[in-house]
C-alpha positions as CSV (number, residue, x, y, z in Angstrom):
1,X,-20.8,-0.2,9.2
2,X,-18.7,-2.0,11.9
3,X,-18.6,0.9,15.4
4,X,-15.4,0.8,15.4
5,X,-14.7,2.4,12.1
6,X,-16.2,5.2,10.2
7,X,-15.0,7.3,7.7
8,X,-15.4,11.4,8.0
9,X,-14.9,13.6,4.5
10,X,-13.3,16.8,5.0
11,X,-13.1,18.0,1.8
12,X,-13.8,17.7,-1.6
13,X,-11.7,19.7,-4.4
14,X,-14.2,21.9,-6.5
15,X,-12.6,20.5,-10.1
16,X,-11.8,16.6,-9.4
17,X,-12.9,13.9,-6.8
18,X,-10.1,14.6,-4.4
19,X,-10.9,14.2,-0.9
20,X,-9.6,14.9,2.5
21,X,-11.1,12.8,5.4
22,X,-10.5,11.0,8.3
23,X,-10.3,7.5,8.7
24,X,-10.8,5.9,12.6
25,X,-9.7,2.7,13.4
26,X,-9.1,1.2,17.4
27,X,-5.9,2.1,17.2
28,X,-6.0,6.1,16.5
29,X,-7.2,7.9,13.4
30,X,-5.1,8.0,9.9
31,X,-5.6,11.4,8.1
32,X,-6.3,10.8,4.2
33,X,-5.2,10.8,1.2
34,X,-2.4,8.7,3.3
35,X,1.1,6.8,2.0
36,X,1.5,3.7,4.4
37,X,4.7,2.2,4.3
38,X,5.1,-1.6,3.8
39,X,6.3,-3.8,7.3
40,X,6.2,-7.1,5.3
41,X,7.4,-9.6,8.4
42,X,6.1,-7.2,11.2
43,X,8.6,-4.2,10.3
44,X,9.4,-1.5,8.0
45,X,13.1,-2.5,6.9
46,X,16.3,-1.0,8.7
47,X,14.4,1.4,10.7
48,X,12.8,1.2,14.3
49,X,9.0,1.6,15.6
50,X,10.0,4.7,17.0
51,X,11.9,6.2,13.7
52,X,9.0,5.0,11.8
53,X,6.6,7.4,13.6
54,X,8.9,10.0,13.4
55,X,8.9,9.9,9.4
56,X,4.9,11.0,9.8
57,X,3.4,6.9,9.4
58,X,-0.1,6.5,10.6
59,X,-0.7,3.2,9.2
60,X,1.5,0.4,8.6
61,X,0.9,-2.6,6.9
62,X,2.4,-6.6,7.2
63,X,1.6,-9.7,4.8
64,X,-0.5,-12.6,6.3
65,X,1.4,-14.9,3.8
66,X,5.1,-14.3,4.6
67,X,4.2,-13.9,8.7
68,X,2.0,-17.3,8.5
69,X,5.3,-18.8,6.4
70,X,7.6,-16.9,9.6
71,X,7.6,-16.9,12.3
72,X,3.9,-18.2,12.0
73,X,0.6,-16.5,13.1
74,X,0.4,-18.5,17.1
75,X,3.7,-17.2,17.8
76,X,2.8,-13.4,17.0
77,X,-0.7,-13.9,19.0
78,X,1.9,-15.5,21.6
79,X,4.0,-12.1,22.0
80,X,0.5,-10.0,22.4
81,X,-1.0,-9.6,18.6
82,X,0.8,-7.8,15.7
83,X,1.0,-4.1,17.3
84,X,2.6,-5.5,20.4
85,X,4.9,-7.8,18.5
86,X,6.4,-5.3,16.2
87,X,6.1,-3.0,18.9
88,X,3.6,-0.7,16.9
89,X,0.8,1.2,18.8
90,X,-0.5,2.8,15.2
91,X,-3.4,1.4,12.9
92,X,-2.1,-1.7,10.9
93,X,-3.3,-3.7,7.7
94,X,-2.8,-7.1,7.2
95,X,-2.5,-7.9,3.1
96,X,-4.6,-11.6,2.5
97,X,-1.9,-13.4,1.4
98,X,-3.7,-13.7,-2.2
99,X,-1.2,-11.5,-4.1
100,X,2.3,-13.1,-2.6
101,X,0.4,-16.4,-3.4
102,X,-0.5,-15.9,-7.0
103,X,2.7,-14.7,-8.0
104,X,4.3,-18.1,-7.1
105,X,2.8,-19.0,-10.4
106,X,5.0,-22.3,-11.5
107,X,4.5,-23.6,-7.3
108,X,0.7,-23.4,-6.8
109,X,-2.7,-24.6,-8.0
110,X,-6.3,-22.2,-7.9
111,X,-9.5,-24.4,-7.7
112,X,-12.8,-23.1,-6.5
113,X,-11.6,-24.4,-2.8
114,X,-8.8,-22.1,-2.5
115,X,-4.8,-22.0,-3.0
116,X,-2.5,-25.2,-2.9
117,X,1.6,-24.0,-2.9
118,X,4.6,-25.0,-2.4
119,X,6.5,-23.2,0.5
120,X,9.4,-21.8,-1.0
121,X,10.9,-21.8,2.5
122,X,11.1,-25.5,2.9
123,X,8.9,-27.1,0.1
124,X,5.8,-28.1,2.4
125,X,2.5,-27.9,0.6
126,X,0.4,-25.3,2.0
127,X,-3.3,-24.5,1.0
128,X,-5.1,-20.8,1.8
129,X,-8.7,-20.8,1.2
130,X,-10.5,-17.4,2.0
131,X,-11.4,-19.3,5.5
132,X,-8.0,-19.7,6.3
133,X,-6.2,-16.6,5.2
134,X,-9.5,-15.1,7.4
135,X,-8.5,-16.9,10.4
136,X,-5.0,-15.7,10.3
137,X,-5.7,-12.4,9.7
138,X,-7.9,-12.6,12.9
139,X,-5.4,-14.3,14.7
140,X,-2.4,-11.6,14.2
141,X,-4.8,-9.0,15.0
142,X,-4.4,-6.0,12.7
143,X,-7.2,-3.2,12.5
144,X,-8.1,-3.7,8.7
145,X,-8.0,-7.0,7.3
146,X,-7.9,-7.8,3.1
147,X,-10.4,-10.2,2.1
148,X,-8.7,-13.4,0.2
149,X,-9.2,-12.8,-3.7
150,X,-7.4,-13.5,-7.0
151,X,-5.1,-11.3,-8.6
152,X,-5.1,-12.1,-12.3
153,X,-1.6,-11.4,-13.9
154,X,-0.9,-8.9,-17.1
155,X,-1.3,-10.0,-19.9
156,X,-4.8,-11.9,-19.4
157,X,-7.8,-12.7,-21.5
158,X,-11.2,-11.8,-21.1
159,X,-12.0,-15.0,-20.5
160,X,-9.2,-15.3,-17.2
161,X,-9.8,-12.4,-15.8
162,X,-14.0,-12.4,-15.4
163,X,-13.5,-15.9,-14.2
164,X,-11.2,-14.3,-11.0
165,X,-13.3,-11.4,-10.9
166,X,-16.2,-13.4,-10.6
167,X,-14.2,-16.0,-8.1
168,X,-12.7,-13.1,-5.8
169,X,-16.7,-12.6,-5.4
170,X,-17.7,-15.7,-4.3
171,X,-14.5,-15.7,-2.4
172,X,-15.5,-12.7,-0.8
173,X,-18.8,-13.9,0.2
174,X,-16.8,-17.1,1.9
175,X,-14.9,-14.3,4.1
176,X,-17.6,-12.2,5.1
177,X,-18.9,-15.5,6.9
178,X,-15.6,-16.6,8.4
179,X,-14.5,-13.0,9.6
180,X,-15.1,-13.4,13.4
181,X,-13.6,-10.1,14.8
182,X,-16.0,-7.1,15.4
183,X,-12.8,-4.8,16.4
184,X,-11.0,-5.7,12.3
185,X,-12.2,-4.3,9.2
186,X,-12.6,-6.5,6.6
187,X,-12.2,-4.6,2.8
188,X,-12.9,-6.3,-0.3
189,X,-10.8,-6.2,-3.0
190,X,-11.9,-4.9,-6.9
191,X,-10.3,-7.0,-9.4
192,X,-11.1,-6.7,-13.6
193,X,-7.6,-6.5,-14.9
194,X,-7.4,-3.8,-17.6
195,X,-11.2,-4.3,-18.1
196,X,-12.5,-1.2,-17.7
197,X,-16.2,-2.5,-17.6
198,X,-15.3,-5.4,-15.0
199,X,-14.0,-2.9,-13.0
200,X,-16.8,-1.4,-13.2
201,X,-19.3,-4.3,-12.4
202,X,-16.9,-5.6,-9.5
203,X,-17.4,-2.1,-7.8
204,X,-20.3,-1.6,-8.2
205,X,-21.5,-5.3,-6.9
206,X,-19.2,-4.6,-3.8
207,X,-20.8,-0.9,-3.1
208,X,-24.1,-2.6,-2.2
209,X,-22.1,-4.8,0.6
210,X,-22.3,-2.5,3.9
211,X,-18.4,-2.9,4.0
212,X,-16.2,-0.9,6.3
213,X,-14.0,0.1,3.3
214,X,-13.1,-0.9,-0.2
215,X,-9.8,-1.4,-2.4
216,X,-9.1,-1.2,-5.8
217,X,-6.2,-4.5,-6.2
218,X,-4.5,-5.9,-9.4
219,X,-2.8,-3.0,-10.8
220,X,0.7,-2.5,-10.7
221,X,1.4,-5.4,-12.2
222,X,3.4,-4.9,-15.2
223,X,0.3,-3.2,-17.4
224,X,1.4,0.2,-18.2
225,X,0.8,3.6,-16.3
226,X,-2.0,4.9,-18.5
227,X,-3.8,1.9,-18.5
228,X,-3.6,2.1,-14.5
229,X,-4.8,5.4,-14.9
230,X,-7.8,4.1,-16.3
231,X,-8.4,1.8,-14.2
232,X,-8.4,4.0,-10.9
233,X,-10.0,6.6,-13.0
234,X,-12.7,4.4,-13.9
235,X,-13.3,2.1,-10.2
236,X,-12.6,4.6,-7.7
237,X,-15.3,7.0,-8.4
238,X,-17.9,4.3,-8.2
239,X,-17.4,2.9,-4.8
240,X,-19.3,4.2,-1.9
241,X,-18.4,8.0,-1.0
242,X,-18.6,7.6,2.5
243,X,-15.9,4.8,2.9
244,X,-12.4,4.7,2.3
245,X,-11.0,3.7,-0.7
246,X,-7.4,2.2,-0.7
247,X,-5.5,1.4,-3.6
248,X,-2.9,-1.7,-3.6
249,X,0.6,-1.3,-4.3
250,X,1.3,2.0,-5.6
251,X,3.4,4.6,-4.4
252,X,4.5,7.3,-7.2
253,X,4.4,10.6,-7.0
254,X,2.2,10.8,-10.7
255,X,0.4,7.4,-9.7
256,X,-0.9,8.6,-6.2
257,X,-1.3,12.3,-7.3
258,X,-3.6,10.7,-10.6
259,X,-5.3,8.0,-7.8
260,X,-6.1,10.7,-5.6
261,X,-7.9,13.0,-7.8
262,X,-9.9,10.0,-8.7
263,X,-10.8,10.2,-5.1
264,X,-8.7,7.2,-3.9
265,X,-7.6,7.8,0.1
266,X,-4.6,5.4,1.1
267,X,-1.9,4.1,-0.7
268,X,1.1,1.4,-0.2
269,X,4.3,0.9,-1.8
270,X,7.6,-1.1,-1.0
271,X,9.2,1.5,-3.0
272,X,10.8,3.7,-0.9
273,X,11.8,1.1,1.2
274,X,13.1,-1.1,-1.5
275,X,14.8,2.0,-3.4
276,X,16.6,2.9,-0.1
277,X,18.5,-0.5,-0.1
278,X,19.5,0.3,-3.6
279,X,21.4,3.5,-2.1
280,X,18.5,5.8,-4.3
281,X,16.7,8.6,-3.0
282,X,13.5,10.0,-3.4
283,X,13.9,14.0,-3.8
284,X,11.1,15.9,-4.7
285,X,9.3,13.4,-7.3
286,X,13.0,12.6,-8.7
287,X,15.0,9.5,-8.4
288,X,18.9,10.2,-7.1
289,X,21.5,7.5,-7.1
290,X,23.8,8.3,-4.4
291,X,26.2,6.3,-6.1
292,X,26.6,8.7,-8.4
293,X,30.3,10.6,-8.3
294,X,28.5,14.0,-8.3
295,X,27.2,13.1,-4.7
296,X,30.9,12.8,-3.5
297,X,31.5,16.0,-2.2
298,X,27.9,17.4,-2.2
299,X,28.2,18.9,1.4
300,X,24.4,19.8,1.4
301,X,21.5,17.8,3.1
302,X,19.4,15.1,0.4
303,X,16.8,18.2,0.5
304,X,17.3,21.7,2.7
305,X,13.4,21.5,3.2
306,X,12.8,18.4,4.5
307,X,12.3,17.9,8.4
308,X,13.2,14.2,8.3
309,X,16.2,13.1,10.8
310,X,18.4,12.5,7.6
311,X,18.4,16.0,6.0
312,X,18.3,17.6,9.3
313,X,21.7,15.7,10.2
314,X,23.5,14.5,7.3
315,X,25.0,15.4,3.8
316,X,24.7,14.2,0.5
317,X,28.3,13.1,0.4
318,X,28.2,11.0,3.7
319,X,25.1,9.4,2.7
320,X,27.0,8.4,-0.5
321,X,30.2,7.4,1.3
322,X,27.5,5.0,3.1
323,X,26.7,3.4,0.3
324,X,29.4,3.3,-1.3
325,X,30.9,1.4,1.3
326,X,27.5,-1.2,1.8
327,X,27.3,0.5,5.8
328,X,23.8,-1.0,6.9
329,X,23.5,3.2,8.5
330,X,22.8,4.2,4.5
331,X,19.8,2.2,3.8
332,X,18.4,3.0,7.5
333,X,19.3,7.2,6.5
334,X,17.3,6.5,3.1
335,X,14.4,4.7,4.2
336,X,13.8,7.2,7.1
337,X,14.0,9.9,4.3
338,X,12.3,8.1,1.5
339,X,8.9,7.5,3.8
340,X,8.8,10.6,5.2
341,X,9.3,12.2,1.4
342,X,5.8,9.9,0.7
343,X,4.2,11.0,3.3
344,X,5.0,14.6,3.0
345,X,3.5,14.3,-0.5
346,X,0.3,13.2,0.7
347,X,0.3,15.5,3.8
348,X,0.8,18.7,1.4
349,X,-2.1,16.9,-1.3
350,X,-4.3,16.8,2.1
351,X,-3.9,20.4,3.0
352,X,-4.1,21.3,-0.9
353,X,-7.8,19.3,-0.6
354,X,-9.0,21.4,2.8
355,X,-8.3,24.7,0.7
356,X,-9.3,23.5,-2.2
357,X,-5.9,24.1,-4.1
358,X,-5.3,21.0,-4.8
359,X,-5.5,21.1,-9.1
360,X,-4.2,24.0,-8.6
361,X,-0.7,22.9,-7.0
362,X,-0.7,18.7,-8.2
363,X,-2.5,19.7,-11.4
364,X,0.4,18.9,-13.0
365,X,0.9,15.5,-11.8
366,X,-2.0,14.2,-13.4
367,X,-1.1,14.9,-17.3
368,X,1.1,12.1,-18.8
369,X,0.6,9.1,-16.1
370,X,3.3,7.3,-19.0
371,X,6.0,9.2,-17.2
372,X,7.0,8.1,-13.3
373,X,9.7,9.2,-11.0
374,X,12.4,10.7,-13.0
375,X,16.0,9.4,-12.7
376,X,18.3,11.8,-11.6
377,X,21.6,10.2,-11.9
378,X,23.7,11.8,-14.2
């Protein structure tokens, strides 16, 4: 295992895998299980470094595609790496690039090589190869890098998705040799689609590489929440114990509560984020629409027990007056809440884990993965 990184189990809940452990990176421990909000282009949207760390963020992640698109990869090693840039002194994670890229599915081309696409930006053809997307991720710097793999869409046959499972493998392999930074982790990615046995196979091929840590990738993309149940339910127990497990894109109360008992440790989600510019907030596992009239003259904080700088400060009926006029202060008041909301989640599942209370208090959160966040907007 690279020095600079280990993983150290607290805690292990008596009736499921749920763990609590500690994850050390260069840049300062992240306490697990863990919601990391999503900084895209080197920030987390409407809200500053310094309100980020107030909403409880340990680790933040940003996209090797979209930065390498803008302002380009040179120019954030220029301003001092990717925590100096975005003026973030936390743990970061740099996604590959490989998702973002194979959802531009009418604009690109997959061969053996790598990635050809279009840049929706200004049209120029671009190719990532696991080399490249490698050498940018060293290049801006983060702490734990995602190796360069292929995310098959849903729907897919058999047929599709062993061939990418089997490609993100020898993809992998192409990483592993081009990864040049002792001070980044590189994780490999699990791909099988709904598959259950892929899954399987792809785990258990990558728990024989001495990896720093593993994800589990390819869900949350349009297959429905019990089959992504399975999935986790099936992958994460099989990866090595004494790693951490992250998995991609997911950021539910039911999905991480489910993920975690799986024993899954990190989790990211443009959710709360993207919901905020929406004007919704995330209150206790439900959905609000703080457009709704009811909010009007609700003269009470989003939630009385939340310690985030928006409930402490501001009503329910400002907030809506915010967005009900489009003032850029609402999505900034929503995001700060809607992370923090995350992370409390995960804090509480943590301290559930360490006194082993944790099916005890989530239990419920892991029956019926077919129902998400409620809406609460009537």
């Amino acid at each position: 295992m690279n020095a600079n990184f280990s993983f150290q189990s607290l805690a292990t809940c008596s009736q499921t895998k749920a763990r609590a452990g500690i994850f050390f990176t260069p840049h300062g421990p992240v306490e697990t299980p863990r919601f990391m909000p999503v900084g895209t282009l080197a920030n987390v949207k409407t809200i500053t470094p310094a309100q980020l760390r107030d909403t409880g963020a340990q680790m933040v992640l940003s996209n090797t595609y979209h930065l390498h698109l803008q302002p380009g990869e040179e120019i954030v090693a220029g301003g001092g790496g990717l925590h100096k840039f975005m003026g973030w002194n936390g743990p970061m994670l740099t996604d590959s690039g490989g998702f973002q890229v194979f959802s531009l599915s009418e604009m690109r081309k997959i061969t053996e090589e790598g990635v050809t696409f279009r840049s929706p930006h200004d049209g120029q053809i671009i190719k990532f190869t696991p080399e490249r997307s490698i050498e940018i991720q060293n290049i801006l710097g983060a702490d734990v890098i995602m190796a360069f793999d292929e995310c098959p869409p849903y729907p897919a046959t058999r047929q599709e998705v062993e061939a990418a499972t089997d490609r993100t493998y020898r993809w992998l392999e192409r990483c592993i040799n081009a990864h040049q930074r002792p001070d980044q982790a590189l994780f490999p990615i699990v791909q099988g689609g709904v598959y259950l046995d892929l899954r399987a196979r792809a785990a258990l091929d990558l728990g024989k590489l001495d990896m720093p840590g593993f994800a589990i990738g390819g869900v949350s993309v349009g297959e429905p929440p019990e089959l992504m149940a399975q999935i986790v339910q099936a992958t994460a127990p099989l990866l090595p114990v004494n790693k951490p497990r992250y998995l991609m894109g997911v950021g539910t109360y039911r999905e991480m509560a489910i993920a975690i008992a799986s024993g899954v440790d990190l989790f990211d989600c443009v959710i709360p984020t993207r919901w905020a510019r929406h004007g919704t907030a995330i209150v206790q596992g439900e959905r609000w629409n703080l457009k709704n009239a009811k909010f009007r003259e609700d003269f009470t904080p989003l939630d009385e027990t939340c310690p985030c700088y928006t409930c402490q400060n501001f009503t329910r009926a400002y907030i809506s007056h915010l967005v009900r006029s489009q003032e850029i202060l609402a999505y900034t008041l929503l995001t700060i809440h809607n992370i923090t909301e995350l992370i409390r989640f995960t804090q509480k599942i943590r301290q559930s884990i360490l006194s082993d209370r944790f099916f005890t208090d989530f239990g419920h959160w892991l029956t019926h993965p077919e129902e998400n966040l409620q809406t609460k907007d009537q």
